[in-house]
C-alpha positions, 0 to 999 in steps of 0.5 A: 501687597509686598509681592505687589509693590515689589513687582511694581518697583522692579516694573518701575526701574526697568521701564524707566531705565531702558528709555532713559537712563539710570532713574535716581532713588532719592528725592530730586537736586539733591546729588548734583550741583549745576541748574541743568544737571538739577532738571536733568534730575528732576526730570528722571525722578518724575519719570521714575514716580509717573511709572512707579505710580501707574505700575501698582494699577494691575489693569488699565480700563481708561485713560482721560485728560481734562479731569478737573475740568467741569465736565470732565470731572463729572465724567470721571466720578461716573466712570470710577463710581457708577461704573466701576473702572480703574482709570488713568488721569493725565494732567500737570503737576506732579502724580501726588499733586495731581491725585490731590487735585482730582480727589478734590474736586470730585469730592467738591463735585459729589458732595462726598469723599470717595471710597477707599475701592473708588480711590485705589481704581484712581491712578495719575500720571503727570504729563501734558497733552500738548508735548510729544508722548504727552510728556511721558517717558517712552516706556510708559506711553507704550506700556499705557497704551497697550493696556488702555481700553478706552480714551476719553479726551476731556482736555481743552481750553474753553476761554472764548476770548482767549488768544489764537496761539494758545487755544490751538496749542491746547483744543488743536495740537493738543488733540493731535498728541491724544490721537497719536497716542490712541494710535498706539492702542489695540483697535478695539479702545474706544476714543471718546472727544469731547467737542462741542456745538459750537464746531457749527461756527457762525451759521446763524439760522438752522438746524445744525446736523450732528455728523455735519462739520463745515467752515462754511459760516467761519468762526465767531470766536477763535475758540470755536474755531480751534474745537472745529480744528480739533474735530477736523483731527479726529475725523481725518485720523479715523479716516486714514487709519480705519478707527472709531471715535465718539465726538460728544457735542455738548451745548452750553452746560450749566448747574443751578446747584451750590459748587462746592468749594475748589470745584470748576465753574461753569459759563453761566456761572462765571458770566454771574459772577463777574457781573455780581463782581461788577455789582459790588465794587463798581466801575466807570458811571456804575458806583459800587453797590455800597454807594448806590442809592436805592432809588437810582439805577443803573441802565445798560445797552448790550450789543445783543440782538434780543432774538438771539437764542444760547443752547443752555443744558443742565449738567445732570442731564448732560453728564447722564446722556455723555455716559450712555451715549460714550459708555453704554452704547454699542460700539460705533463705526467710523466717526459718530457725533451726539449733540448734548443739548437742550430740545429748546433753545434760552432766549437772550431776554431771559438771560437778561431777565434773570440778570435784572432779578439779581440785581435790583436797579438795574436795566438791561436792554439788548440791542444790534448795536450800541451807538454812543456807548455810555461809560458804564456800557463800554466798560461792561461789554469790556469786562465780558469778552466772549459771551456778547459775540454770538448772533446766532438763532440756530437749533441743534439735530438730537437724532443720533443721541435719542437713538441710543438714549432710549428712556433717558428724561429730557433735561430740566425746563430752562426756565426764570427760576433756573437762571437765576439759580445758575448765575447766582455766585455758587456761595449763595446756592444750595445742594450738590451734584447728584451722581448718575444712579439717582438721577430718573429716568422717563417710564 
């Protein structure tokens, strides 16, 4: 271990320096005096503990970004524990803070701590997807780079009300940064970016193709919009530089299982909980549930054409074919896309049914059009951007999935139960995830 540590220190100080400068030894600001000389410091400290960090890892099998995220932690408790690789998380903060962070969440994801081989195959670095060299020193993006077999790409920002700016500043540049990056990579590493169903756009009726991507329809939210702009990047790159990529398209991913606490949520569950939010402390022409009487109700319109369809696929079923189809698979050629969807499409009725069975009192009615919005309305259709602009009633093409799937289970029935399940707040539901090795598969 000292013969390690040692080669790890003088790896650390050499790279560092070569690139940047005499690296400080001694904890950030405290030998300089002004504010820029005080970031200058910092900055270098950073750099010093990044390399130091990551040197003590021998190998480097993987590196992947978005591993708090809800999907990406999943992917990343796999990977570790599953199928045994060392890895690489890149996130913000500092390595020690963002170490804590990730082992956190996949204890609250897993229902367990990791064991002491899992966490000595975990290894972070602070940087961010959306600066050059993600952040990182000169040195250690090559040294990375040269070393890392695989690159999954879970990064992104998934608000689908948020601003156009900062959605392509995370999902589009963001994935320009990583390719650059994979650049830098022997041939062979294996990029894995996670997008989703929705590059499909506005196409209202259908069947979505999985290697299909096209404008065509626009956009029905600057979110899908900016994840059709990031797949654009990894196929253009592909294209120009002969590379491989695996794009995962996942649907709408949930759980119908208790969150532990600190994990990331899912939509449907944030859908949930801001409703029961809603429920409990009221809002204009809804009275708090602490005020309502039993026997008065409450009635809603939701601009939602009731025959609208939402493609909703349960995580362990997600998580599991993500891992064949990106880990197991046989490597592909040029650029490949896998829907990660459900075989049958969730009505917005039902969603709307489990909606009511959570909240005694209440009516949803689902409608085109809302004319002569009441109070209560205007402030619910307020208080949920994002999930009331969907119109679509498409279906989603699984060829390419199923063909390097073979004997995986289709996911779980989405059914009345389920919903209610899922979009109960996570403190009211029970159990956890369960990891990849104990989930079935079909005989």
């Amino acid at each position: 271990m000292e013969v390690r540590f040692r080669r790890a220190l003088r790896f650390s100080t050499d790279r560092a320096c070569a690139d940047s400068g005499p690296t400080p030894m001694v904890e950030p600001c405290c030998q300089t005096s002004t504010e820029k000389e005080r970031k200058y410091c910092k900055s270098h400290y950073s750099n010093f503990v990044n390399t130091l960090s990551y040197a003590i890892l021998d190998t480097v099998t993987l590196l992947i970004t978005g591993a708090t995220g809800f999907l990406g932690s999943r992917a990343l408790y796999e990977l570790l524990t599953t199928c045994g690789h060392d890895a690489v998380v890149l996130g913000r903060g500092s390595p020690a803070s963002l170490r804590a962070r990730v082992l956190a969440v996949l204890e609250a994801v897993s229902g367990r701590s990791l064991r002491d081989e899992e966490r000595a195959r975990l290894r972070c670095v602070s940087g961010d997807v959306t600066s050059p060299y993600l952040g990182l020193a000169p040195a250690l993006y090559r040294s990375l780079a040269a070393q890392c077999r695989a690159v999954w790409h879970c990064a992104g920002d998934i608000a689908l009300a948020g601003e156009r700016e900062r959605l392509f500043a995370v999902n589009a540049r963001g994935t320009a940064e990583m390719l650059t990056f994979t650049d830098q990579t022997d041939p062979s590493c294996r990029l894995v970016h996670m997008s989703t169903m929705a590059v499909a756009g506005g196409m209202p009726t259908g069947v979505v193709l999985e290697d299909h991507l096209s404008d065509a329809y626009d956009f029905e939210t600057n979110y899908d919009w900016s994840k059709y702009e990031a797949e654009k990047l990894v196929r253009q790159w592909a294209q120009r530089r002969g590379r491989d990529a695996i794009v995962l398209r996942p649907s709408v991913v949930t759980s119908d299982q208790k969150l532990g606490a600190g994990a990331p949520s899912h939509p449907l569950g944030v859908l949930g909980q801001l409703i029961d939010t809603i429920a409990r402390t009221g809002g204009p022409g809804i009275p708090a549930s602490a005020e309502r009487s039993p026997a008065v109700g409450v009635r809603l319109r939701l601009p939602v054409p009731p025959d609208v369809t939402f493609n909703l696929v349960p995580d362990a079923y997600a998580v599991k074919a993500m891992l064949r189809v990106a880990h197991d698979s046989a490597p592909v050629t040029g650029v490949r896309a896998f829907h990660i969807v459900h075989p049958v499409e969730t009505s917005a009725r039902q969603i709307a049914s489990a909606i009511e069975a959570l909240h005694p009192g209440l009516s949803v009615s689902l409608v085109d059009e809302v004319v002569d919005p009441t109070p209560a309305e205007s402030f619910v259709a307020a208080s949920l951007p994002g999930f009331l602009n969907f119109r679509h009633r498409r279906t989603y093409d699984r060829t390419n999935t199923l063909a390097v799937t073979p004997g995986l289970a289709d996911p779980t029935p989405i059914d009345h139960s389920y919903l209610v399940r899922a979009l109960t707040p996570s403190d009211s539901r029970e159990d956890a995830y369960v990891p990849r090795s104990q989930h079935p598969v079909a005989s």
